[in-house]
C-alpha positions as CSV (number, residue, x, y, z in Angstrom):
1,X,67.7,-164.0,6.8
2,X,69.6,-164.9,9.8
3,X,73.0,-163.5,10.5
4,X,76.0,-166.2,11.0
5,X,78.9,-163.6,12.4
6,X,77.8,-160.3,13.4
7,X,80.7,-158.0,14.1
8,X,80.2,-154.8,16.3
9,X,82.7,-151.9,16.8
10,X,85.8,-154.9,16.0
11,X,89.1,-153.9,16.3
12,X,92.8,-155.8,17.0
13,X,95.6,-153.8,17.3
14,X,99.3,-155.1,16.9
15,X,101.4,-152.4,19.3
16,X,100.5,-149.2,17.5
17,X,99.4,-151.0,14.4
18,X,95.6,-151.2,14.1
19,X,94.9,-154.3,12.1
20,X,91.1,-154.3,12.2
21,X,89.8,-150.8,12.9
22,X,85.9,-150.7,14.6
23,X,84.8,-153.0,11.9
24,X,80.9,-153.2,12.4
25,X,79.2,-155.7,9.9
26,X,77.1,-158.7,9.1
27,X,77.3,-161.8,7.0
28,X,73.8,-163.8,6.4
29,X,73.6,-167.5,6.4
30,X,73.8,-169.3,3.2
31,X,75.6,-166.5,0.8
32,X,79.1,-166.4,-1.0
33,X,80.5,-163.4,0.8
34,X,83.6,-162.3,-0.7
35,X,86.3,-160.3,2.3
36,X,88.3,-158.1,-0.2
37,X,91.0,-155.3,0.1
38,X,95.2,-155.0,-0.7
39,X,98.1,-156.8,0.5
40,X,97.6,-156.0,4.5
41,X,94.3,-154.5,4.2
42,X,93.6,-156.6,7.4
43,X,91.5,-159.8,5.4
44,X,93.8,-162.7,7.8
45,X,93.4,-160.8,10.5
46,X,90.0,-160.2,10.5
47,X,89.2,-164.2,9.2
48,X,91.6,-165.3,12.5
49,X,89.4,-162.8,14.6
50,X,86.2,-164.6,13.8
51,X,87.5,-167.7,13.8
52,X,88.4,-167.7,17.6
53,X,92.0,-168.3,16.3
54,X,93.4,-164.4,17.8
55,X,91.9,-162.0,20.5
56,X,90.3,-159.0,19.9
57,X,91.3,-156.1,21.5
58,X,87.6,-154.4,21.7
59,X,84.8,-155.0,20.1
60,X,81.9,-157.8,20.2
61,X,81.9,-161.0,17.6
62,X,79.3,-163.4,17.2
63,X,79.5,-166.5,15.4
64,X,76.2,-168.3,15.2
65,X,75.2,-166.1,18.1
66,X,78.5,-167.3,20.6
67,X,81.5,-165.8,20.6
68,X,83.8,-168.2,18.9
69,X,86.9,-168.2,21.1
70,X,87.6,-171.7,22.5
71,X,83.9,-172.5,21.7
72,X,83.6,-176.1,20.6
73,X,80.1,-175.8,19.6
74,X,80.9,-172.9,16.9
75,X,84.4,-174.2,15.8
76,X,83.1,-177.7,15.2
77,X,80.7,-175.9,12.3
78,X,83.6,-173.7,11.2
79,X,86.3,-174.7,8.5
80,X,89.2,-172.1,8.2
81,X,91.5,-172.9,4.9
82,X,94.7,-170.6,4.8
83,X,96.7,-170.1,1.9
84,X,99.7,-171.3,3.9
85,X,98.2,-173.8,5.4
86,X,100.9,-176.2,7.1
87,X,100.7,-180.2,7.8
88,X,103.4,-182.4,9.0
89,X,106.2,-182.7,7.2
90,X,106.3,-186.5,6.5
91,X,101.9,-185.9,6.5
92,X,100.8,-187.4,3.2
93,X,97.6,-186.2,1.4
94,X,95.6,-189.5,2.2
95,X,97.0,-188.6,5.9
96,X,94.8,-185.0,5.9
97,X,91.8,-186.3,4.5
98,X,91.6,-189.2,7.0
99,X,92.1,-187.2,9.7
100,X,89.8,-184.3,8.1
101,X,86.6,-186.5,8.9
102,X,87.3,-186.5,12.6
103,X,87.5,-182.1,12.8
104,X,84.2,-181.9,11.0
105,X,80.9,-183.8,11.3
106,X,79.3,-182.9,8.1
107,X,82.9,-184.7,6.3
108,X,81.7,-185.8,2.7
109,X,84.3,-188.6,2.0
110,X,82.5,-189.3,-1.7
111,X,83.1,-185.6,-2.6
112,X,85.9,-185.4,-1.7
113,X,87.2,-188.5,-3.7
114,X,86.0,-186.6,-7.1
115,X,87.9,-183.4,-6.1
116,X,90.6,-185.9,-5.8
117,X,90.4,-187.4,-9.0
118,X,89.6,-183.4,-10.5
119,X,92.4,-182.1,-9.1
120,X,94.8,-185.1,-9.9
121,X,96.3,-185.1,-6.4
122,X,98.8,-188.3,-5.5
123,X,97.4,-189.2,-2.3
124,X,100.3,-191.1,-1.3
125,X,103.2,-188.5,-1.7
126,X,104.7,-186.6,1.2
127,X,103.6,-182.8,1.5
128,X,106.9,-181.6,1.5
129,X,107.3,-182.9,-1.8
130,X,104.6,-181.8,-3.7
131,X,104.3,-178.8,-5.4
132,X,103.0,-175.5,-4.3
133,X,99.5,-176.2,-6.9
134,X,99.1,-179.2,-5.6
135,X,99.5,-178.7,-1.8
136,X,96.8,-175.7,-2.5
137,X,94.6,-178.3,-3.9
138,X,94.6,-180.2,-0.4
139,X,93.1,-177.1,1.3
140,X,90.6,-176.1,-1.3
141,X,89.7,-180.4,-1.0
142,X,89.3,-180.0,2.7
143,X,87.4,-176.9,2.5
144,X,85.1,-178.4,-0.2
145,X,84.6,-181.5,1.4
146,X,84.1,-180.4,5.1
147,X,80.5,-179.3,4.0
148,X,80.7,-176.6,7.2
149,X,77.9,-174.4,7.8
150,X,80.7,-171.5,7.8
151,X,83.8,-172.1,5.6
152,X,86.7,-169.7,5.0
153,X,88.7,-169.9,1.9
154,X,91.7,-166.9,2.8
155,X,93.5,-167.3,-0.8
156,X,94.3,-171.0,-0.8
157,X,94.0,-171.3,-4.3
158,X,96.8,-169.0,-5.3
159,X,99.3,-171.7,-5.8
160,X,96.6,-173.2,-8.4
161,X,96.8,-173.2,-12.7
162,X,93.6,-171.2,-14.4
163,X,92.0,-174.7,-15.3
164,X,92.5,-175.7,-11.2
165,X,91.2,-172.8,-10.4
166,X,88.3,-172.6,-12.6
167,X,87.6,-176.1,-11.5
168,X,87.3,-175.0,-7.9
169,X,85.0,-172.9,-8.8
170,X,82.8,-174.8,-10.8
171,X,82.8,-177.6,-8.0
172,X,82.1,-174.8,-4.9
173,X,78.6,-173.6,-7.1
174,X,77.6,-177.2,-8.1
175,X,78.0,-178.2,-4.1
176,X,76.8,-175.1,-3.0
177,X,73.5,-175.5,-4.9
178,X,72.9,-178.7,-3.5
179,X,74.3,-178.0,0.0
180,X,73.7,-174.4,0.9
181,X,75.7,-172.8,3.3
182,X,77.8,-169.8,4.4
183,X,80.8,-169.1,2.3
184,X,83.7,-166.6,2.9
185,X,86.2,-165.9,0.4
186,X,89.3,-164.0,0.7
187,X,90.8,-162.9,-2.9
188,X,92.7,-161.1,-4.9
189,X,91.3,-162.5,-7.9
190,X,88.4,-160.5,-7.6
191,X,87.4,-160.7,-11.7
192,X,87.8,-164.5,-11.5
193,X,85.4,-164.8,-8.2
194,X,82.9,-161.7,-8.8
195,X,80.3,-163.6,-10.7
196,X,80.3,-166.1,-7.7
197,X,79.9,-163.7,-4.7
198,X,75.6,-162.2,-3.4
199,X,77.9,-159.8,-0.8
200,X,81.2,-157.7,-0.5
201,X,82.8,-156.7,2.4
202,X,85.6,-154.4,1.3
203,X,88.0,-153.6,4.0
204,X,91.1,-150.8,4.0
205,X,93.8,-150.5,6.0
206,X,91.5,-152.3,8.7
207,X,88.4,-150.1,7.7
208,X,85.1,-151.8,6.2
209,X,84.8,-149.5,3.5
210,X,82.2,-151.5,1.7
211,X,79.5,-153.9,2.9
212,X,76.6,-154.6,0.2
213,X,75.3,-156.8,-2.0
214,X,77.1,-157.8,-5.4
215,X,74.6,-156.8,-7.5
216,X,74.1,-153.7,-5.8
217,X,77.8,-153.2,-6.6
218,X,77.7,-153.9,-10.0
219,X,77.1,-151.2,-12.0
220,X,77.7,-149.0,-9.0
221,X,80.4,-146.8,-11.3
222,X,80.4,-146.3,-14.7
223,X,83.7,-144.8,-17.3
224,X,83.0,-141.6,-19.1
225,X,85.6,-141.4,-22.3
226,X,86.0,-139.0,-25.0
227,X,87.2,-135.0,-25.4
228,X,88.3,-133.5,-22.0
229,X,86.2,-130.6,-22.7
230,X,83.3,-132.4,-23.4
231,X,84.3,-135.0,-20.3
232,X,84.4,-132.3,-18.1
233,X,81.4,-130.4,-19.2
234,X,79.4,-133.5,-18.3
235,X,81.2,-134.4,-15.0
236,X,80.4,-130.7,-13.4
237,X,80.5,-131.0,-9.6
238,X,80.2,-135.2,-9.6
239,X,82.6,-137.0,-7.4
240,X,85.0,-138.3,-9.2
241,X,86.6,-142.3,-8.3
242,X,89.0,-141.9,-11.1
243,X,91.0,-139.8,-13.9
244,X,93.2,-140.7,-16.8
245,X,93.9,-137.8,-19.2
246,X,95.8,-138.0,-22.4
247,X,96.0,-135.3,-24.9
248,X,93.1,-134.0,-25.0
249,X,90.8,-136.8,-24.5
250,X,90.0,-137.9,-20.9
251,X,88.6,-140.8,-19.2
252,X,86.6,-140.5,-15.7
253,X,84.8,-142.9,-13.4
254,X,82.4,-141.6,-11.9
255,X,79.0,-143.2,-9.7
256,X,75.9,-144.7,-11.0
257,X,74.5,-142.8,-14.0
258,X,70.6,-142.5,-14.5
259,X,69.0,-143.0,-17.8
260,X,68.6,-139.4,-18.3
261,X,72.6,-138.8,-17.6
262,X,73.4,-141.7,-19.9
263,X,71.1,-140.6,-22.7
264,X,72.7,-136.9,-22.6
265,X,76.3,-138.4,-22.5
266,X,75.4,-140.0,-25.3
267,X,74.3,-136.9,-27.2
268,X,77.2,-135.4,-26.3
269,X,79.6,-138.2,-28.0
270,X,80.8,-139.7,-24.6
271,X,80.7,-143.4,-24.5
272,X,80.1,-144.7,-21.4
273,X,81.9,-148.6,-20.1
274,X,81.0,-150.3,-17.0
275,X,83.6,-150.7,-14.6
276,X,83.9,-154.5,-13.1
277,X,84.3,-155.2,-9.3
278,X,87.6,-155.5,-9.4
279,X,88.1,-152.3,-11.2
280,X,86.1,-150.7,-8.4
281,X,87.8,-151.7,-5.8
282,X,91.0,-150.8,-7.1
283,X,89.7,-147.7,-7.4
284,X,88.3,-147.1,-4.0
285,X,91.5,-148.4,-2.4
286,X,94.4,-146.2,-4.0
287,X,93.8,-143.1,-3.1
288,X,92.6,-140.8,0.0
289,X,90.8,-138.6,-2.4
290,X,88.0,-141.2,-3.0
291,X,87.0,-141.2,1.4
292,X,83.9,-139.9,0.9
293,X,83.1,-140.7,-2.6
294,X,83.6,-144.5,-1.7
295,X,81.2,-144.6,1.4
296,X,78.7,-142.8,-1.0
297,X,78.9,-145.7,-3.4
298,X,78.8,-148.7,-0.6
């Protein structure tokens, strides 16, 4: 497959604050990539980085091959949708998606006349008085609709319901099916998103911590519950993600478990629970402990 951005040794520092820390990664054409990690983890700033929308302080960034700074030919095939996304204040709905088909050549003005309709958006009523939901709704429309080889979705749908947001992502997998391209999603809904994503990039405190496919991912960790005593006998020397002890019964995540280890924590009365991506993540992001036992894993 052929790379879309291709990041090398990327970092952007704010004063002494290192935003994006020697961030060295990949992201194939025509996948759902999802850019995860905390509150400040660095996910804007590294979207704004290969967007051509902020500098880099060293580093190299390609987007299909150019750097993307002030570079027509790659921003005219990239569409970056922010979860606080600003328009005009007396801009109406109808106003953006008008104007929407003259930023991107690949505009599908049918499409996005059924997101319309899905997302019950009144075209005709000024921004400022809409509601947070619905002002969401005009990003995730534009990001939708724009059909561009690279789109970035950085949390736009946050101001959306459960059934609006399920809807978005019913509509991105339909489209995507029949118009393949490259798909970057920024979330902290990782449960919601995980069954949509073929890659994850994790990044901490400006660190890729994680680059690998979904499915390598999943089922990367595993829970070990029952007796401490017979929790520990099992553990031994593994590397431990995770601990939770409560009387005397204990519950560990640990890494990938072979057939043979699951079979013998079986025999000894352990039961065993996958841990979902989000759970992983959380785990691999809250505390310093889990450094090397994290790399391991991605």
């Amino acid at each position: 497959m052929n790379a879309v951005i291709e990041a090398s040794g990327l970092t952007k520092r704010f004063g002494d604050v290192v935003a994006v820390d020697d961030a060295t990664f990949r992201v194939e054409e025509n996948q759902i990539s999802g850019l995860l990690g905390r509150n400040g983890a660095g996910k804007t700033t590294m979207m704004q980085l290969l967007t051509g929308q902020d500098f880099r302080t060293s580093g190299e960034v390609r987007v299909f091959g150019e750097n993307p700074v002030e570079n027509s030919r790659v921003l005219s095939n990239v569409c970056f949708v922010k979860e606080s996304q600003r328009y005009p204040e007396d801009f109406r709905p109808t106003h953006v998606f008008r104007s929407a088909a003259w930023f991107f050549p690949h505009w599908d003005a049918a499409f996005a006349e059924r997101l319309i309709a899905d997302f019950r958006l009144p075209l005709n009523r000024r921004i400022k008085k809409l509601s947070r939901g619905q002002v969401s709704a005009i990003g995730v429309i534009v990001g939708l609709a724009s059909h561009a080889p690279l789109t970035f979705f950085d949390e736009p749908y946050l101001g959306l319901d459960a059934v609006a947001r399920q809807t978005f992502y019913d509509r991105l997998l339909e489209d995507y099916a029949e118009n393949p391209r490259t798909v970057v999603l920024s979330t902290h809904l990782i449960d919601e998103v995980s069954n949509l994503l073929e890659h994850v990039l994790v990044i901490d405190e400006g660190k890729i911590i994680v680059d690998s496919s979904a499915e390598e991912l999943r089922g990367s960790a595993t829970t070990v519950a029952g007796s401490r005593s017979a929790v520990d006998a099992f553990i031994g020397a593994r590397e431990v993600l995770h601990r939770d002890d409560l009387g005397g019964l204990a519950s560990v995540t640990v890494g990938r478990l072979s057939p043979a280890e699951r079979l013998a924590a079986g025999q000894a009365g352990l039961e065993l629970a996958p841990v979902s991506l989000q759970q992983l993540i959380v785990r691999m992001t809250t505390s310093d402990e889990t450094q090397s036992e994290r790399r391991r894993i991605a």
